[in-house]
Every structure is written in C-alpha cells, then in structure tokens.
N, C-alpha and C positions, 0 to 999 in steps of 0.2 A: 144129300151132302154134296153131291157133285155141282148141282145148282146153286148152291151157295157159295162152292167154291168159286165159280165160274163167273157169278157175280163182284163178290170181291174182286177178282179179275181185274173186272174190268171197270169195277169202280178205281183201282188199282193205277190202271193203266189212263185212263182218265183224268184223276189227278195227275200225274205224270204228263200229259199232254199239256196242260192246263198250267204246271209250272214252267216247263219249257219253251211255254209260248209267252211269261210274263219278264221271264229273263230275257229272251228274246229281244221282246218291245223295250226292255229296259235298255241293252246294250244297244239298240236303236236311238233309243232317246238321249245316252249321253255321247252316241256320234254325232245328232242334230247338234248339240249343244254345244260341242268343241267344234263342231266345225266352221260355224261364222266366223267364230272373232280371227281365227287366223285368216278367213278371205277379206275382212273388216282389213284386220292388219295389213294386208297386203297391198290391198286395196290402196291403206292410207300411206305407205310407201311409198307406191307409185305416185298416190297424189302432192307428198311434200315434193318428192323430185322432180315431180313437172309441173309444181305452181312457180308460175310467172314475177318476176319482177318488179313490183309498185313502181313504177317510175316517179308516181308525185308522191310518194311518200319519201324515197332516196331524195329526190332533186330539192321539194319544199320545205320538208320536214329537216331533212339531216345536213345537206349539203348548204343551204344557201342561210341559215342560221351561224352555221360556225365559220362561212364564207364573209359576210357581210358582217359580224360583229367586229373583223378586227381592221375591217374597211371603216366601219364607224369609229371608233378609236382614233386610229391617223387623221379620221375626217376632223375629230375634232380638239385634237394636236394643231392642224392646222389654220381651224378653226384659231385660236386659242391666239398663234402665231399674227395671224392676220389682224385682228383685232388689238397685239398690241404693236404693230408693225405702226398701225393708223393713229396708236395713241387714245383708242378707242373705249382699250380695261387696263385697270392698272393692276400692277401686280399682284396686290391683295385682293383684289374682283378676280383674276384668273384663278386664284389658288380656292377661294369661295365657290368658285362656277364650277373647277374641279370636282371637289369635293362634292356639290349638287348632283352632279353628272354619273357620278359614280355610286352616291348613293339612290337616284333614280333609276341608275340600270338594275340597281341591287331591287328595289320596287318592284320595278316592270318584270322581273325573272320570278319574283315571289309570285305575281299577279296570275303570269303564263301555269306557273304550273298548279297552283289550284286550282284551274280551269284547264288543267289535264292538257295541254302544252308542253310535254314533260321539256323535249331537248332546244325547243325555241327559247323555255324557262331557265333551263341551263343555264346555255349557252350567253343570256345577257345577265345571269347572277355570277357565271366565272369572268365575263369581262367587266364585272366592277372591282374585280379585284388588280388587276393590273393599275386602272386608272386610280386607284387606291395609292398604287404603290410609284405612278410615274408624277400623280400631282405632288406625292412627300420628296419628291427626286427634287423636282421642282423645286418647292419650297425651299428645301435645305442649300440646293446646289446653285441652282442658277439666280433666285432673288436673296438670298441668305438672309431667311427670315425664321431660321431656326437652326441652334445648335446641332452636333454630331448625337449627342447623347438621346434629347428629343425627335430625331429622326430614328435614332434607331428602336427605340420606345415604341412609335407611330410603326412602325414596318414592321414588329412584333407582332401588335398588335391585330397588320391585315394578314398576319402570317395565321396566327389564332382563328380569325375569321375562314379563311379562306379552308383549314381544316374541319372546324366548326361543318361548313358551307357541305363539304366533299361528302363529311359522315351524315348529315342532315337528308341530303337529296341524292348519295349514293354515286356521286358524279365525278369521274376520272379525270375529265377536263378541268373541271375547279380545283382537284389537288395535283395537276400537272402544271398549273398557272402558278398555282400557290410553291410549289414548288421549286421552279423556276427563279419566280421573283427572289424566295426566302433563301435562297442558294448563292445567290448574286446580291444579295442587298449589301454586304462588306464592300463591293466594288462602288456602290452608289453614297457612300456618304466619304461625304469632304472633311478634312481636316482629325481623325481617327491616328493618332500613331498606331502603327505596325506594330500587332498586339500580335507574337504566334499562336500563344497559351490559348487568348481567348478567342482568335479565330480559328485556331485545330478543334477546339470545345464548341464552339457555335455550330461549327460545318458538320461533325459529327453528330450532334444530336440531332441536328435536323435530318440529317440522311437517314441515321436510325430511325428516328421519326417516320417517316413519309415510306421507308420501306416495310416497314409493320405493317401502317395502313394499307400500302398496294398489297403485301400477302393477306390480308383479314378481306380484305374483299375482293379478291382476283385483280387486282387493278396491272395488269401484264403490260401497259405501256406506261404507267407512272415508274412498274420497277424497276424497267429499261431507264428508265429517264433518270431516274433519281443515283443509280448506279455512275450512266455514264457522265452527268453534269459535275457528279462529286470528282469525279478524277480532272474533269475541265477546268474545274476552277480553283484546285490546289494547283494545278498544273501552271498558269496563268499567276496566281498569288505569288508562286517561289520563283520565277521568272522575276517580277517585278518587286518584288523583296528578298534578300539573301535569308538564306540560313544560317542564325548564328552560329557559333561554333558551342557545342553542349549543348545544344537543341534537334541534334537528330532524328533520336528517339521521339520526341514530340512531335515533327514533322511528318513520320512515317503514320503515326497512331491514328490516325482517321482511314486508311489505305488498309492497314490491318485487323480495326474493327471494320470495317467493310467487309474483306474476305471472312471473319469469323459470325458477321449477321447473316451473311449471303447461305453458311454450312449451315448454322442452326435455324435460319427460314426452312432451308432444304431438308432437314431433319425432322424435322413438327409439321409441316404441311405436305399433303399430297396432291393436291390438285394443281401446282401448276406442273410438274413433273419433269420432263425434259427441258422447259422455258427455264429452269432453275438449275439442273446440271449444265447446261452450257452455257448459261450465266456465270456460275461457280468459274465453270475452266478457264473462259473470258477473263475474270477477274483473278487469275491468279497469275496469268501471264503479265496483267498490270501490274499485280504485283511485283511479281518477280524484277519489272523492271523499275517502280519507285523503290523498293529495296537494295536492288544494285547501284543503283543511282544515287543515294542518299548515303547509307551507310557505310563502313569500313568494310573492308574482303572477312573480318572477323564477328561483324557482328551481322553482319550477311550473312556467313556459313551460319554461326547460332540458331540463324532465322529460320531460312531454308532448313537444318535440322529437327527444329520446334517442327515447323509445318507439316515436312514428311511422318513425324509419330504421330501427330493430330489425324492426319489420312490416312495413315497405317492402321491406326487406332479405329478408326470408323469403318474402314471395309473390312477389319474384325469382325465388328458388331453387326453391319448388315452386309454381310457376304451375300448373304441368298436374296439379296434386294436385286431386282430385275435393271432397276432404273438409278437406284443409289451407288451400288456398289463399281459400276464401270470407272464413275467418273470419279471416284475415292482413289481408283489406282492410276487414273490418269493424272490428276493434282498428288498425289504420292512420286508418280515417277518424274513430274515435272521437277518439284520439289528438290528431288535427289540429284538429278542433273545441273541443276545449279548450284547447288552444294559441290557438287564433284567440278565443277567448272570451275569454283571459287580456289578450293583446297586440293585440288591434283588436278589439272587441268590436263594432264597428258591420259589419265583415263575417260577423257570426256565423252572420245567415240565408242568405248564399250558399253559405256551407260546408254549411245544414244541407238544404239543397231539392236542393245538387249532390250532395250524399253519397244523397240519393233515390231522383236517376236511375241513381248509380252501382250502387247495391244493383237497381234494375232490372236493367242488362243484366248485374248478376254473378247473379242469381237465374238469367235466363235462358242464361246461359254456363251454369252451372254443377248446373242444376236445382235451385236452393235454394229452396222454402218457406221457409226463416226468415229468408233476405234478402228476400222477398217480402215477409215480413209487416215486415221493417225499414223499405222500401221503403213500406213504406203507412201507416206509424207518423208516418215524420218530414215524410212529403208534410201527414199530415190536421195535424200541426204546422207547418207553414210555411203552411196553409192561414187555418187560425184567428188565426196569427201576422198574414198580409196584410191580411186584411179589415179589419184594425185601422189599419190605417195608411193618414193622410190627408198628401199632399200638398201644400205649400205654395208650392213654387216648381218650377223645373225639374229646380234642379240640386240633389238633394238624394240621402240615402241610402234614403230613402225612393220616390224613383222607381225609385233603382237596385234594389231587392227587389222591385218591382211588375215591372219590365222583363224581370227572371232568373227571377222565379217565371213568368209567359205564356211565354217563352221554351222553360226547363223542361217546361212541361207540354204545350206545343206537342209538342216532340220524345220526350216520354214517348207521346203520343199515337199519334204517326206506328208508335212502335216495338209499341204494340199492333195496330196496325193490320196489320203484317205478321209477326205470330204468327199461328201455325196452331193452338193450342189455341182451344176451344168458347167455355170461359170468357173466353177473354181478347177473343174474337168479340164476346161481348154484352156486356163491358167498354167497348168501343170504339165501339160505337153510344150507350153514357150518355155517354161522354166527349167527344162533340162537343157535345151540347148545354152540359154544363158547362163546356167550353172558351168558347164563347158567353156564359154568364152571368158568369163571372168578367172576361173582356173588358168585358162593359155595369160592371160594377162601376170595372174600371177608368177608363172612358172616363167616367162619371160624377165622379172625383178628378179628371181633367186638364179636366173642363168648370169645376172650379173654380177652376181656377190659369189658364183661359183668361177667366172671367168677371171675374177679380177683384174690382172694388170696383162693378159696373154693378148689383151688387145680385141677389136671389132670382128677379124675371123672367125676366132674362137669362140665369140658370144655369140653369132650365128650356129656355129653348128652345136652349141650345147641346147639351146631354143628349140631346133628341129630333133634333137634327140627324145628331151622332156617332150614336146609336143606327141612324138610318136609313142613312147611310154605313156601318155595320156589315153590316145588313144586305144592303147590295147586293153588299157583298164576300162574304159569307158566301157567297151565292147564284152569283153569277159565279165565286169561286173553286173551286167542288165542282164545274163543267166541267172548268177546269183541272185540279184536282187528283185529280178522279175519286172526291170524295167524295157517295155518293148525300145524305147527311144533310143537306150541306149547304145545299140550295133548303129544304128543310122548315124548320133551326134557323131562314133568311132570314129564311122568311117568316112562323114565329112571332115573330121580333122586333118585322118592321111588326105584328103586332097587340100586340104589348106595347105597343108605343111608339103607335097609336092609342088603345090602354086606358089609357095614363099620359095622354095629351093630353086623354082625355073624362073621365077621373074624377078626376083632380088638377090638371094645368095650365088648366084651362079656367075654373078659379075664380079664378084669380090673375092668370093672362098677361092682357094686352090687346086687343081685340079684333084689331088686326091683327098683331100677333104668332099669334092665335091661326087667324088666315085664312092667315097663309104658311104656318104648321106645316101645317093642310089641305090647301091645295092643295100642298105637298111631296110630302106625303104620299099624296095621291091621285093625285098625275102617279107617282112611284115605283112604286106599286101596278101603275097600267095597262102602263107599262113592264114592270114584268117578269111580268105578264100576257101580252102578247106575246111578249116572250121565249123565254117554254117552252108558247104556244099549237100545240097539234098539230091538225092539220086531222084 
C-alpha cells in the first residue's frame, strides 16, 4: 500500500511539474508576442521623426506647379494684349482663344491626373477656372459682346463647374478659386442696377455653399477664405452703394447667417475643433460691429439679446464640452456687453472686469490659454479704464467701478492663490503688492471727496492717514488670512507714506500737521515693531 502510495506521488507530483512548466512556456510565449510590436512601434516613431525631407518632391511636385500656373495666366493676358495691341486677333478670335485655353488647361489637368500627377493635375484644372471666368469678364466688360444677364448666366455656370471640379478630384485649390471668383462676380458685370435683395441672396448662398463644402471635407483654408472674403465684399458693395432706408434688416442677413452657419458647422462637426471656435469668436466681433453699424441702438440691443440666449442656450446643452462650451460663454459674454453698451452704457465697465474674472475660472475649468489671454486682455482694460476716473461725490458711477474693480481683483487674487500651477505661484506673490498699490490709488480719490473744499493741505494729510490705516490692515490681515506678503506690502507702505511725508508734504503741510503725521507715524512703526518682535 505504501508503494502505491508513493507512486501516485509522484506520478502526482510529475504532472504538476509538467503543467507548470507549460504555463511557464506559455506566459513566455505571449511576452515574445507583445513584445516586438511595441519595439516595431517605436522603432517607427523614431523613423517618422527622423525621415528627411523630399526636397524634389516639395520643390517639383507642389511648389512650382501652383507657382508657374498663375505665371501662365498673366503669360497669357498678356499674350492676348500684345496680339491685339499689333491688330494681330480681333476681338472675337481673343475671346475664342480664351475660351480654348481654358478649356485645354481643363484637358491637360484631366490628362495629369489619370496618369497619377495628382497636384500637377490640379493645379492646371483649378487654373481653367479663373480664365473661365476672366475671358466672360472680357467678353462682357471690355468688347461688350454680351449682356449683364448672359454673363451672369456664364459665371454660374464656371461657378457649378469649378464645385463639380473641387468634389470630383477632392481639391481645396479648385474650390478656393471657384470661390473667390463666384464671390466677386457682382463686381465684374457691367451695367446690373444695384439689386440689394438679390445680391444679399446671391452672396449668402454662395457662402453657405462653399462652407458646407470646406466643413464635408476638411477644406480649413477655403473656410478661412470663404468667411473672410464674405465680410470683404459686403464691405466694399455698401461702401459703393448706399443702404436704402427699410433695408437694413436685409443688409445685415448675410453677416447673421454667417455667424448662425459658423455655430451649427461647429455643433455637427468635430474634426476641425479649435480652427472652428476661434473662427465663431472672429466672426462675431464682425459681427458685432456690421450690427452696430447698420442698425438702430434698438434693434441692435434686440440683436445682441437674440444672440446672447442663442449662447446661453448652447453652453446649456454642451457644458461639459471641453472645446464647445469655452467659446459659448465667450460669444455669450461678448454678446452681453454690447447689449449693455447699447442700453446702459454706464454699466459697461462692470460687464467688462466681470466678464474677466469669468474668462478666469472658465480658462481654469476648462484649460483654456485663450480665455486666459481674454482674461488678461480685458482686466489690463478695465485697468487703464480705472485710473482715469476721479471721484466726486459718494454716490456716483464712478465709485461704483472703483468698488467692482478692488472687489474683482481681490477675488481674482484669492483664486490664484489656490492654483497649483508654478506660474500662477509667482503670479500671486506680484499681485499682492499690486492689490496694495491700486487700493493707495483709490484711497487717495476718497481723501478727496472726504477733504472737499478744506483745501490741498488737508488732502495731504487725510492720504497719509488712509495710507497708514492701509497699512496696518495690510499687516494684521496676512495673520488672519495667512497671507506671508502681507507684513512686508504693510510695511513698504509706512515707508512710502514716510517718503510722501519727507519729500512732498513737508513743503506744504504746517508744521503741526506735519508733527501729527510724525508722531502717527512713529507710534505706528513701534507698534508693529513689537508685534512681530521675536525674542
């Protein structure tokens, strides 16, 4: 019995050997297996970042195609010129040769890229569209060999194309051209009354148009483009034609379906992401200003109202959007401040120091540098705004921006102060003493509205009084509040306020004026020399 125990054993223990040696090789075999592709990977990191350059592929392929085709063009403008300078084509042979010329570039681009020439291809199928559009210029304009209506017919038409052209071969350049042209073609026909209905309807669809497209296929410079050429060329149109009077509304309506394509691109798409919020904020500062510009103070506030619940409304819905929701309260708070500019202009500055701190804790909500740099924009402007403004009585509007600006920067203060970033650490050691200086500023306005009519003596020593009550707070409050700075800003005040008392009041004041400031001053001193005396 013992021997067959004993076998078992170690048949026992056998198997057991035998499985912990297959698990073994296994957890061996799936470290062999993970472990290339991450040296793979790594491997090919290092190789994207340190592959070189093409030089003939930049220089041949992309650079001297889009270089040279619109050297060709002028080439042969001038071509065109010369020939009938000599008497050589007549008018009808230019606008024929045109016409060949352009649709052989359109050829030669079809040609290039079926034979995998993609942007050589391009590049002479987007330049047939221009000469498309400068021989109907031609035509119409300089040999007037055809009406307004048929030119504008024909310029449709390479506007169609030239879309056709962008979605076919996927090319940003052929709907940046086509866009250009079709955006400008109101300026290129002759004899057209000043239509505004159907040039705010023409410009607007086209724009809509062409920004679809550049959102549907990333096209990030036709969006630019299409954006800013729309504002250039109403800009230019109302210059050179008035607005009649009942047609404001219609004048703006391209400007505000712009700003409402621009939210709902930015709503529906995610991939261009940031290129789309600072687009938005861009365009709404244009707004803001064809809207003030055009309309009544009445139907501007409207505006401005409308707009702020439309962004009110949206950083509702995507609060927790990382990238959406900053720039909802940045066009929100824009919104508002022109609103308040329009209908109480005397609360402008509260809107514009609150909208400061807001862009503070939405930078730090949200990680935003560019609400940061908003954030610091509109403070150093509500800064240079304060210092300008004196005081005359208590109850003024003027107190009330001195009261919300301390206030303001008090609590801007505090919220640096319990940031964990470096930067914002050495921020908050300058900003106590500046919180100090701005305070003496102020407290030197209220010695004047406390001195009133007792004359320049008396504002002097009411100055050195508050200054030194400044100080003592300053001093006693950094116990409480646990601010180290504060004993030091204290106690540079008492010597500013010693250095104002020996090198300015000391010429003026009286002598016993000048004995109480002293001895104030020097009982103050010993005071809180004891105070923070350590054995």
């Amino acid at each position: 019995m013992e021997k067959q125990s004993l076998e078992e054993r170690v048949e026992f223990l056998e198997q057991r050997v035998r499985y912990l040696e297959e698990k073994l090789l296994s957890d061996n075999k799936q470290v062999v297996v993970k472990t290339p592709p991450v040296t793979n990977s790594v491997s090919n990191v290092h190789h994207i970042q340190k592959e070189p350059v093409e030089w003939d592929v930049l220089i041949f392929q992309k650079i001297l195609p889009r270089l040279f085709i619109f050297v060709l063009i002028i080439g042969v403008l001038w071509g065109f010129k010369a020939a009938s300078d000599y008497g050589i084509l007549t008018e009808s042979v230019k606008v024929i040769l045109g016409f060949i010329v352009a649709a052989l570039l359109l050829y030669l681009g079809y040609v290039q890229v079926n034979r995998e020439r993609n942007v050589l291809g391009q590049v002479l199928i987007g330049g047939s569209i221009p000469v498309f559009m400068l021989t109907t210029f031609a035509m119409h304009q300089l040999y007037e060999m055809t009406g307004p209506e048929v030119t504008f017919i024909l310029n449709l038409l390479w506007i169609a194309l030239g879309l056709y052209l962008t979605l076919k071969y996927k090319s940003q350049g052929i709907g940046i051209v086509s866009a250009v042209g079709g955006l400008l073609i109101p300026f290129l026909i002759e004899g057209i009354e000043p239509n505004i209905v159907l040039f705010v309807s023409y410009e607007t669809i086209l724009y809509t148009l062409f920004t679809w497209l550049a959102l549907q296929h990333r096209y990030i410079a036709l969006y630019h483009v299409s954006a800013i050429l729309l504002n250039i060329v109403l800009f230019f149109y109302f210059i050179i034609t008035d607005i009649p009077d009942g047609y404001e509304w219609i004048a703006i309506t391209p400007i505000l379906i712009q700003q409402m394509t621009l939210l709902i691109g930015f709503l529906k798409t995610n991939y261009l992401g940031k290129v789309q919020a600072y687009t938005l904020f861009s365009s709404m500062i244009l707004s803001a200003a064809w809207v003030t510009g055009v309309l009544s103070d009445n139907q501007s506030a409207l505006t401005f109202g409308l707009i702020s619940i439309i962004y009110g409304t949206c950083y509702y819905l995507y609060r927790k959007d990382q990238i959406r929701a900053p720039i909802f309260i940045a066009n929100a708070l824009m919104s508002i401040l022109f609103f308040t500019q329009i209908l109480y202009d005397e609360a402008m500055f509260e809107v514009i120091i609150g909208s400061s701190l807001l862009y503070m804790f939405v930078a730090k909500k949200y990680k935003s540098l560019f609400h940061s740099l908003l954030s610091a924009f509109t403070y150093l402007y509500s800064f240079t705004f304060i210092v300008n403004q004196y005081m005359e009585a208590w109850i003024t509007w003027e107190m009330l921006h001195w009261i919300v600006f301390l206030a303001v920067t008090a609590v801007a203060i505090n919220n640096l102060a319990k940031s964990s970033l470096p930067i914002m650490a050495k921020t908050y050691h300058v900003a106590i003493p500046y919180f100090a200086l701005v305070t003496l500023i102020f407290s030197s306005r209220i010695a004047t509205i406390i001195a009133g009519d007792a004359g320049d003596n008396t504002e002097r020593m009411i100055v050195s009084i508050i200054w030194i009550g400044i100080a003592i707070l300053f001093m006693y409050g950094s116990r409480a509040l646990s601010i180290i700075q504060g004993k030091y800003v204290g106690v540079g005040i008492l010597f500013l306020t010693l250095a104002k008392i020996i090198l300015i009041d000391i010429h003026f004041v009286s002598i016993v004026v000048r004995a109480f400031l002293f001895i104030l001053l020097g009982v103050v001193g010993l005071i809180v020399s004891r105070a923070y005396y350590k054995k």
